[in-house]
C-alpha positions in Angstrom: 10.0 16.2 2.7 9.9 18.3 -0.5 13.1 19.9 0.0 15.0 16.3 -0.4 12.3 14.7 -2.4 11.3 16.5 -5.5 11.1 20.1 -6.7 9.1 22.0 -9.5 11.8 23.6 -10.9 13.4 22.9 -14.3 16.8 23.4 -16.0 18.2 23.1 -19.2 21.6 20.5 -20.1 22.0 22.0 -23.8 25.0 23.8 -22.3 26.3 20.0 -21.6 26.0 19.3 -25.3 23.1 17.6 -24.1 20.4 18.4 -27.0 16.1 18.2 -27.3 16.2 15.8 -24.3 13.1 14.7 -22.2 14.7 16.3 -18.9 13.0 14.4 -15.4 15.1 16.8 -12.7 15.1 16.0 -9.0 12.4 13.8 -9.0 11.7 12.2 -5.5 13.0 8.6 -4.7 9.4 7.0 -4.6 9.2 8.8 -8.6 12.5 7.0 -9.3 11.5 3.6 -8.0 8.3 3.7 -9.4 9.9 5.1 -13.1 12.3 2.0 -12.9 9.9 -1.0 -12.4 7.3 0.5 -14.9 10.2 0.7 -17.4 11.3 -2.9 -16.5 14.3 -2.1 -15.3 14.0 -3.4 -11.9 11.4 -5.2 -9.5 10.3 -4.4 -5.8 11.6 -7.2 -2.8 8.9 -7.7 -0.4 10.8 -5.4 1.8 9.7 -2.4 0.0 13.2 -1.7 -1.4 13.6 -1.5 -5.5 15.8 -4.4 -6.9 17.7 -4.0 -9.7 20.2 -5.8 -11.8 23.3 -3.5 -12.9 23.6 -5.5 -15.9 27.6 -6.9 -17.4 29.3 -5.1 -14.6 28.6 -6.0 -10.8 31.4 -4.0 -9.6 33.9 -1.6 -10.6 36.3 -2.3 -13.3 39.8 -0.5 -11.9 41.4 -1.1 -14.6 39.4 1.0 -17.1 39.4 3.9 -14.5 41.4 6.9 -16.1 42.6 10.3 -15.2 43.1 13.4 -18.1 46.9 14.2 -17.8 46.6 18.3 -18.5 48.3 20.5 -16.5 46.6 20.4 -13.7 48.0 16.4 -12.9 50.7 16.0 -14.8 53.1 16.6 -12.2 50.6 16.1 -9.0 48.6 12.3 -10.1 50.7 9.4 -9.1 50.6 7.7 -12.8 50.9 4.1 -13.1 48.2 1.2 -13.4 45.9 2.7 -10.8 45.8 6.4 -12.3 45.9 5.8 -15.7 46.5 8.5 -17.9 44.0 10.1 -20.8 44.8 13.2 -23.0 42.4 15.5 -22.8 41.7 15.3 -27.2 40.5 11.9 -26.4 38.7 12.7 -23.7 36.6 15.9 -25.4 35.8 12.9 -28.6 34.4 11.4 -26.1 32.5 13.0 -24.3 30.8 14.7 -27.4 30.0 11.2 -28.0 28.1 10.8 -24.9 26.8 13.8 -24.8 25.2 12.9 -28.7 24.4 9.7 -27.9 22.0 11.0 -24.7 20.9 13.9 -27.0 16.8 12.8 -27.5 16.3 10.5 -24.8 14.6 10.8 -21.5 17.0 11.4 -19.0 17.5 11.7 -15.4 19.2 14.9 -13.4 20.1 15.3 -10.0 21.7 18.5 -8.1 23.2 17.5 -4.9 26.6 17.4 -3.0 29.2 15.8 -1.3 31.2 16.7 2.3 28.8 17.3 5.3 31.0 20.3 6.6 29.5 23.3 4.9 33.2 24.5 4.1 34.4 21.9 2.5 31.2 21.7 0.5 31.2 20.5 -3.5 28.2 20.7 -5.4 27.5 18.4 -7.8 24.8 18.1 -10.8 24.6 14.0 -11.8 22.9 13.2 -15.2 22.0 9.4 -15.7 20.3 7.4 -18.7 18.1 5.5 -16.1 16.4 6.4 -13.4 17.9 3.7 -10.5 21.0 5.2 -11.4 19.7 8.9 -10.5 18.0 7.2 -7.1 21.3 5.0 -6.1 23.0 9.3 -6.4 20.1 10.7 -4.9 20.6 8.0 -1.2 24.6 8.9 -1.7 24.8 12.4 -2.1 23.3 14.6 0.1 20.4 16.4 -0.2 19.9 20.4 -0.9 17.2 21.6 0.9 14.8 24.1 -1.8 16.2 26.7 -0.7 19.8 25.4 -1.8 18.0 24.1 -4.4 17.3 27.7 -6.0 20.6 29.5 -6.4 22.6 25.8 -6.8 25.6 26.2 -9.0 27.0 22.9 -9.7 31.0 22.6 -9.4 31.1 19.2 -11.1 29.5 17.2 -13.0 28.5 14.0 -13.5 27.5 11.6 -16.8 26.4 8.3 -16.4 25.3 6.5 -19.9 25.5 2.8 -19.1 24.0 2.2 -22.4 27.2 3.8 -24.7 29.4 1.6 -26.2 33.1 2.8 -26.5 35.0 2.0 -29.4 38.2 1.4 -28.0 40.8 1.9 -31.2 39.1 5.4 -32.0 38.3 6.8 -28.7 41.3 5.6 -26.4 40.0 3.2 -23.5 41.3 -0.2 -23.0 37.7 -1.7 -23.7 33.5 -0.5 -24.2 33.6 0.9 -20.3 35.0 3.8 -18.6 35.0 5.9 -16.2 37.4 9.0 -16.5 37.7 12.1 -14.2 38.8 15.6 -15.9 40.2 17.7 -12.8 40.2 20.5 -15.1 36.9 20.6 -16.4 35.3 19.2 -13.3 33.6 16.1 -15.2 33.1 12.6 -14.1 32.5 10.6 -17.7 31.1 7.2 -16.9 29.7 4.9 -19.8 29.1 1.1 -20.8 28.3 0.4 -17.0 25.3 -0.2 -14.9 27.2 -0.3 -11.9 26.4 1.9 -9.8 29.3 2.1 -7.3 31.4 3.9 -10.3 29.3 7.1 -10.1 29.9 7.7 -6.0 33.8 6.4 -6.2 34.3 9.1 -9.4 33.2 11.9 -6.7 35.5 9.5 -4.0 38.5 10.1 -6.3 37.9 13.7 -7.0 37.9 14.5 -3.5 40.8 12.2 -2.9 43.1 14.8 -4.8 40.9 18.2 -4.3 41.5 18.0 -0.4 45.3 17.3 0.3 46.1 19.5 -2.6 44.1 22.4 -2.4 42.2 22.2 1.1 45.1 21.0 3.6 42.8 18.0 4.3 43.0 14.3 4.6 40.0 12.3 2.5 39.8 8.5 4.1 38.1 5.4 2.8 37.0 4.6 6.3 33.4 4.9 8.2 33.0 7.3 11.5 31.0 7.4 14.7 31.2 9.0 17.6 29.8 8.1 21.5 27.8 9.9 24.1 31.5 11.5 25.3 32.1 13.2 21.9 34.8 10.8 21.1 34.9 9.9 17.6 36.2 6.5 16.1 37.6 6.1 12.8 37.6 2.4 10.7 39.3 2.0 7.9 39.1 -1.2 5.7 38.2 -2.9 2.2 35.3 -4.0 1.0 34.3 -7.4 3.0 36.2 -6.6 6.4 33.1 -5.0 8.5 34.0 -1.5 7.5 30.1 -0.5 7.5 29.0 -3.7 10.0 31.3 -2.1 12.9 30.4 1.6 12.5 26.5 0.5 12.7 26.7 0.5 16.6 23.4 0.9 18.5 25.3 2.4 21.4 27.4 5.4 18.9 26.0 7.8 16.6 26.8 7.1 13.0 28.6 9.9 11.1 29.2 8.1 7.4 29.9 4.3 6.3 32.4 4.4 3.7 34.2 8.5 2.7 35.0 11.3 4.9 37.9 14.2 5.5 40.0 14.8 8.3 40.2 18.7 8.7 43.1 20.9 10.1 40.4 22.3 12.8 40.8 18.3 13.6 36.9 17.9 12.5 36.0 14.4 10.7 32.9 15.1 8.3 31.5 12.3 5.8 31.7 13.5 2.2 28.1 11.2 1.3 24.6 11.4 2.8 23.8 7.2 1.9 25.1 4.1 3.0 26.3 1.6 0.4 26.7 -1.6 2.2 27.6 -5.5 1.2 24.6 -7.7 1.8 26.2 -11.0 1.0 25.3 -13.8 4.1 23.3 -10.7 5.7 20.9 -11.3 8.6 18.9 -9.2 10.9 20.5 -11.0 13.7 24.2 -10.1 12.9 23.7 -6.7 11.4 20.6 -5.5 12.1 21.4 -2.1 11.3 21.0 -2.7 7.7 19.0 -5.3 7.8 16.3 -3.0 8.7 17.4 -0.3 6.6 16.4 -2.1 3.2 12.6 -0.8 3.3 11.2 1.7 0.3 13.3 4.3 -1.0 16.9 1.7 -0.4 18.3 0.3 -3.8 19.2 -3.6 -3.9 21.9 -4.9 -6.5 22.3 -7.9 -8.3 20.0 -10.1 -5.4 18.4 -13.0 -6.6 14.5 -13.1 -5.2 11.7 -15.9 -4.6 8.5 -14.8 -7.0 7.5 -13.8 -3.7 10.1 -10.8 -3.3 11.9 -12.8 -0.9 15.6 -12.1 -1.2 18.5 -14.9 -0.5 21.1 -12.9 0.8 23.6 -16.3 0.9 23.2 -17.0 -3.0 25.9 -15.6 -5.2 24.9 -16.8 -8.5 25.0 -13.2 -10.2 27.8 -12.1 -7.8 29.7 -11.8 -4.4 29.6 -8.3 -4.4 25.7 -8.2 -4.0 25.0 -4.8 -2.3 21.7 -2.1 -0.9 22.5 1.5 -1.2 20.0 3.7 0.9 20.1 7.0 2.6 21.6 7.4 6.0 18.4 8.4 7.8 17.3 4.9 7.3 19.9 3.9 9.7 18.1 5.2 13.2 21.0 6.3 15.3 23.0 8.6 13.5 24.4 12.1 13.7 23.2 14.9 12.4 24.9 16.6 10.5 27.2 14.2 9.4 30.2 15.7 11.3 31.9 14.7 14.7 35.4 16.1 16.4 37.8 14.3 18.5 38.8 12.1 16.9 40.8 9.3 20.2 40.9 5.5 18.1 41.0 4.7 14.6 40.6 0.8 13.7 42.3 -0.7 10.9 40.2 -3.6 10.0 41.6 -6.7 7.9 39.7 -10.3 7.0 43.3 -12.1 7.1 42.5 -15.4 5.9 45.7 -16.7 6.5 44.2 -16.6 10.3 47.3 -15.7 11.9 46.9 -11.8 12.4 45.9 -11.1 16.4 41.9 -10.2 16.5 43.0 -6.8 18.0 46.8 -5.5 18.7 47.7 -2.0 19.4 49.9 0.3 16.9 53.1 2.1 17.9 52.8 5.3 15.2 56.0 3.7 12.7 53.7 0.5 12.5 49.9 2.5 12.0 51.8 4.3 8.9 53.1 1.1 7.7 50.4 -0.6 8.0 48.2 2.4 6.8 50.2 2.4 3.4 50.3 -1.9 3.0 46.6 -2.0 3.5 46.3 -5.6 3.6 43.6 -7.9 3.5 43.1 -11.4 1.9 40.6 -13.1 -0.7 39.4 -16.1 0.0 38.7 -19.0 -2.5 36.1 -18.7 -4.8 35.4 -15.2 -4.7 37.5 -14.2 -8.1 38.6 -16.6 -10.9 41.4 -18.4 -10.2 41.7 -17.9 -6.2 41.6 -21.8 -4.9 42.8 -20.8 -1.9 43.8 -17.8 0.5 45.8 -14.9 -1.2 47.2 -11.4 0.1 45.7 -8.6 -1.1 47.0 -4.9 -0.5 45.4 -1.8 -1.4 47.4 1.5 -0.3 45.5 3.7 2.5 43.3 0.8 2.5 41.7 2.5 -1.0 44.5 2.9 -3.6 41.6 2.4 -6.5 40.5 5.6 -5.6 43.8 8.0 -4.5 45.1 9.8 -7.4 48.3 10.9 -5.1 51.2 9.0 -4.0 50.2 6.4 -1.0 52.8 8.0 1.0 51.1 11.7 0.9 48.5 10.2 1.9 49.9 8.2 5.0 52.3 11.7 6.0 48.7 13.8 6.3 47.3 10.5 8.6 50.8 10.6 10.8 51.0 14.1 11.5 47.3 13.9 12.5 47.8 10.9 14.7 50.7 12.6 16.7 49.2 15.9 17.0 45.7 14.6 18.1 47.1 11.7 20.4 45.2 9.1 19.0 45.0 5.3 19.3 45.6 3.2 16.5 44.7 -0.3 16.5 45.1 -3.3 13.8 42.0 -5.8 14.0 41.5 -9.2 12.5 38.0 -9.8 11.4 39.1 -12.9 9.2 40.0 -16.2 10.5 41.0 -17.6 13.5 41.6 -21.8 14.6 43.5 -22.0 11.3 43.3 -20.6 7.8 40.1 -20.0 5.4 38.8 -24.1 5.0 40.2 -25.2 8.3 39.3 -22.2 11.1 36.4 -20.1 11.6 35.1 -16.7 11.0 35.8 -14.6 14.0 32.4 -13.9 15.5 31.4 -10.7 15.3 30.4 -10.6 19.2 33.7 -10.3 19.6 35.1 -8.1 17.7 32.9 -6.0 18.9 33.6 -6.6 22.4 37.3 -5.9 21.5 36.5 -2.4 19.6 34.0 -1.4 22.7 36.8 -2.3 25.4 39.5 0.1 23.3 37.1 2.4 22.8 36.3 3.2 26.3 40.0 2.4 27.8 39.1 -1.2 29.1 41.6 -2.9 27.0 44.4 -0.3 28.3 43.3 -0.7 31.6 43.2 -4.6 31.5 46.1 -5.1 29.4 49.1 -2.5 31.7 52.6 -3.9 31.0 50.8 -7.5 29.6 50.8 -6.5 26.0 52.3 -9.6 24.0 54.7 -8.9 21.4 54.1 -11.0 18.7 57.0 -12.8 17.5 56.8 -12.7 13.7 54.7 -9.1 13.3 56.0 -7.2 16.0 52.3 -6.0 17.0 51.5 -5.5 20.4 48.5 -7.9 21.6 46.9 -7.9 24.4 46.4 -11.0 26.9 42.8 -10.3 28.4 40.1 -8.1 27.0 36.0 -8.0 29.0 33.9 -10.6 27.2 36.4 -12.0 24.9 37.5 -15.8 26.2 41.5 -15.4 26.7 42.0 -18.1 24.1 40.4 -16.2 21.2 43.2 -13.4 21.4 46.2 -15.2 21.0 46.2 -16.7 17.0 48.6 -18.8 17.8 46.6 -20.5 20.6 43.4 -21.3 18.4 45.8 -23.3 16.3 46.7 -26.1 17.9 49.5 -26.4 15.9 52.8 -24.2 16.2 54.9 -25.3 13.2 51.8 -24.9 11.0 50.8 -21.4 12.9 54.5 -19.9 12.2 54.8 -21.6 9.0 52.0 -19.4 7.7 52.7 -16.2 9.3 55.9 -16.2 8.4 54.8 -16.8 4.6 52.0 -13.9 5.3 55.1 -11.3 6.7 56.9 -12.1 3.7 54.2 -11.1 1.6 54.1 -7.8 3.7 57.6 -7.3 3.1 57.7 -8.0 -0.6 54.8 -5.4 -1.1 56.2 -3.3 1.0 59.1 -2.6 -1.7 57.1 -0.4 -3.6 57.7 2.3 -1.3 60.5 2.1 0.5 62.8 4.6 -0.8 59.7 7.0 0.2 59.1 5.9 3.3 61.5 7.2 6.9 63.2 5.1 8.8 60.4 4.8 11.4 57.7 3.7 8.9 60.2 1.0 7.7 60.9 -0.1 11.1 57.0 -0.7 11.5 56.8 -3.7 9.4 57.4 -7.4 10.5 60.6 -7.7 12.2 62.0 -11.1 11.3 61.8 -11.8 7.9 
């Protein structure tokens, strides 16, 4: 396909600042792999896929994530330790540094584009110091055709220079990395990082304020499908909760794994053409999907390999955040293009190691924004320094890293949009159940799934009619019986075998909800308040 692959045009970057460079533009994905491993930058698994390391960094570093304040955020960019500020004289040193310091080298340029609805389009030209960097953007953007290709004007741009070392006391960051977004000049400066998950969340966070303030459009950190009936399901959820496992559903079209914007015309279109999925503990038997989807042309990170290009998906040695990027036409059963309407269930997913969340319990709108803006999920010990055992974690609309607005702008679009499209919203545990992380068990995927599929196609309602349980310490409705899912498994409280230790812990987990919850109450209406746990 030479329209996605590779073209014979060239361009110039000296209007970047970028000077007497060795320019490789749009070269194909096989050209990139192949450029990478004969540079010794990265190895091939026996797969087919190209494995690389990303070096120091093995996943994004939040705090060194800035925002120019200019006039254009100042009074829009919810400022604090998430958007942290840069001044826009800092940020021009800087980037001439960049710009100087990838003057003379071979370099790597990519014109592509993010949001699948053709008007919401954003074109973007990405420059990168290697060339697995310009492959992981050419599987998660998407893909001008030639055509496009000729009279492409790119809207933003972005710099990737893992290799530039910032000198914090002259140039203003907090330490060698960063990755800073200038809404003004349409810029996405990323150096002193390999990873590559910076370079697709800097676009993420663009779009994150471009859309509610300028395009009357909510962005969501969630994955999409849609079924054979046109209905299309939403899932929202961090990193480790099945965000890109549960959308991979032989029997529903994908639309997008990870970003995508809710329009007024009530159209949900994914803003990337690539998956960038978790491949820690993965197996073709549990997520076949993406299993079979790391093949040539799909990008592994931070693996470790046999000398035989066998990779361990269970060892963690370099990380936990092991990951494959590829593009979503490995995945077989998607939808083309990468848009769907009707939008009639959206999922919150959480891994609540505290096991004491229901596996599935249904929203009333108050509780969906509540629980939209707490966004809570839980580490479990051993994945960061430090955790030793289960901890709360909330991250605002389920992606506060990436929202340069106030959560609660963010949770008003989602509301509205719930009430006006009559949608169902549902809360799902994909964590623990039979006790807490060390004592119960992973709930099996079997049946989540089961749970998803039967609220999906109105089983659950169906089966559950005036027998929704209200839980006694979160107020969320659960239900009592759901097809292929033993009755046992959907009451928490019931896989414990132990009530004072069951309400012991989920009163200490509804407490955490509550605490967290501070932050925004004096943004947040009486009905979003009322939506939190009721009796702490």
């Amino acid at each position: 396909m030479m329209a996605q692959n590779q073209t014979t045009k060239s361009i110039s970057v000296e209007k970047y600042g970028i000077k007497n460079a060795k320019i490789n533009y749009q070269l194909s994905a096989e050209a990139l792999h192949n450029e990478t491993i004969s540079k010794g930058q990265g190895t091939e698994a026996n797969s087919g896929a190209l494995a690389v390391n990303t070096g120091e960094f093995t996943g994004r570093s939040p705090k060194d994530r800035f925002i120019v304040k200019d006039d254009v955020t100042k009074d829009k960019v919810w400022w604090g330790n998430i958007n942290i500020p840069f001044s826009p004289d800092k940020f021009d040193a800087l980037y001439n540094k960049v710009t100087d310091y990838l003057s003379e080298k071979e370099i790597y340029v990519r014109d592509s584009y993010a949001c699948a609805d053709p008007d919401y389009k954003l074109n973007i030209r990405v420059v990168t110091e290697h060339p697995w960097s310009n492959m992981f953007a050419f599987n998660m953007f998407l893909r001008p055709t030639e055509v496009e290709l000729d009279g492409f004007d790119p809207e933003w741009l972005i710099i990737n220079a893992p290799g530039f070392m910032a000198d914090p006391a002259l140039d203003g960051t907090r330490q060698h990395n960063f990755a800073i977004l200038n809404f003004t000049k349409k810029i996405a400066l990323i150096g002193g990082t390999g990873y590559t998950g910076e370079i697709k969340k800097g676009i993420f966070s663009a779009l994150n304020f471009i859309l509610p303030v300028y395009k009357n459009t909510l962005p969501m950190h969630c994955s999409a499908n849609v079924g054979e009936n046109g209905e299309t399901a939403i899932f929202f959820g961090l990193s480790g909760t099945g965000k890109t496992t549960l959308s991979a559903d032989p029997n529903r079209k994908l639309i997008g794994d990870d970003e995508h914007g809710w329009t007024a015309e009530n159209t949900i279109f994914n803003f990337e053409g690539g998956c960038y999925a978790k491949v820690i503990n993965l197996s073709s038997e549990n997520e076949p999907d993406i299993y079979h989807a790391i093949k040539p042309g799909a990008i592994l990170e931070n693996v470790m390999m046999n000398d035989k290009g066998e990779v361990d998906f269970a060892n963690t040695s370099i990380t936990q955040n092991t990951r494959v990027s590829y593009p979503i036409y490995h995945i077989d059963n998607i939808k083309e293009p990468s848009v769907g309407k009707n939008p009639k269930n959206i999922f919150f997913l959480t891994a609540d190691a505290f096991g004491v969340l229901p596996p599935i319990s249904k929203l009333t709108p108050g509780q969906a924004a509540y629980h939209f803006i707490s966004g809570y999920t839980a580490k479990v010990a051993g994945t960061e320094a430090g955790v030793t055992e289960p901890m709360p974690s909330f991250s605002a609309c389920f992606g506060a890293p990436f929202m340069p607005l106030h959560p609660t702008k963010y949770a008003e679009m989602l509301s509205k949009k719930m009430k006006d499209s009559g949608v169902n919203v549902w809360l799902v545990n994909t964590g623990w159940t039979g006790g807490p992380y060390g004592v119960g068990t992973r709930m099996k995927l079997k049946y989540t799934r089961a749970m998803i599929t039967a609220a999906m196609d109105g089983a659950l309602e169906e089966a559950n009619k005036d027998k929704y349980h209200t839980h006694s310490v979160f107020g969320l409705a659960q239900p009592r019986v759901c097809p292929n899912v033993p009755t046992q498994v959907l009451s928490p409280r019931a896989t414990w075998n132990n009530d004072e230790g069951y309400y012991k812990t989920a009163n200490k987990l509804a407490a955490s909800f509550k605490d967290n919850f501070k932050q925004f109450e004096e943004y947040a209406n009486e009905e979003i308040l009322a939506g939190g746990p009721p009796t702490v």
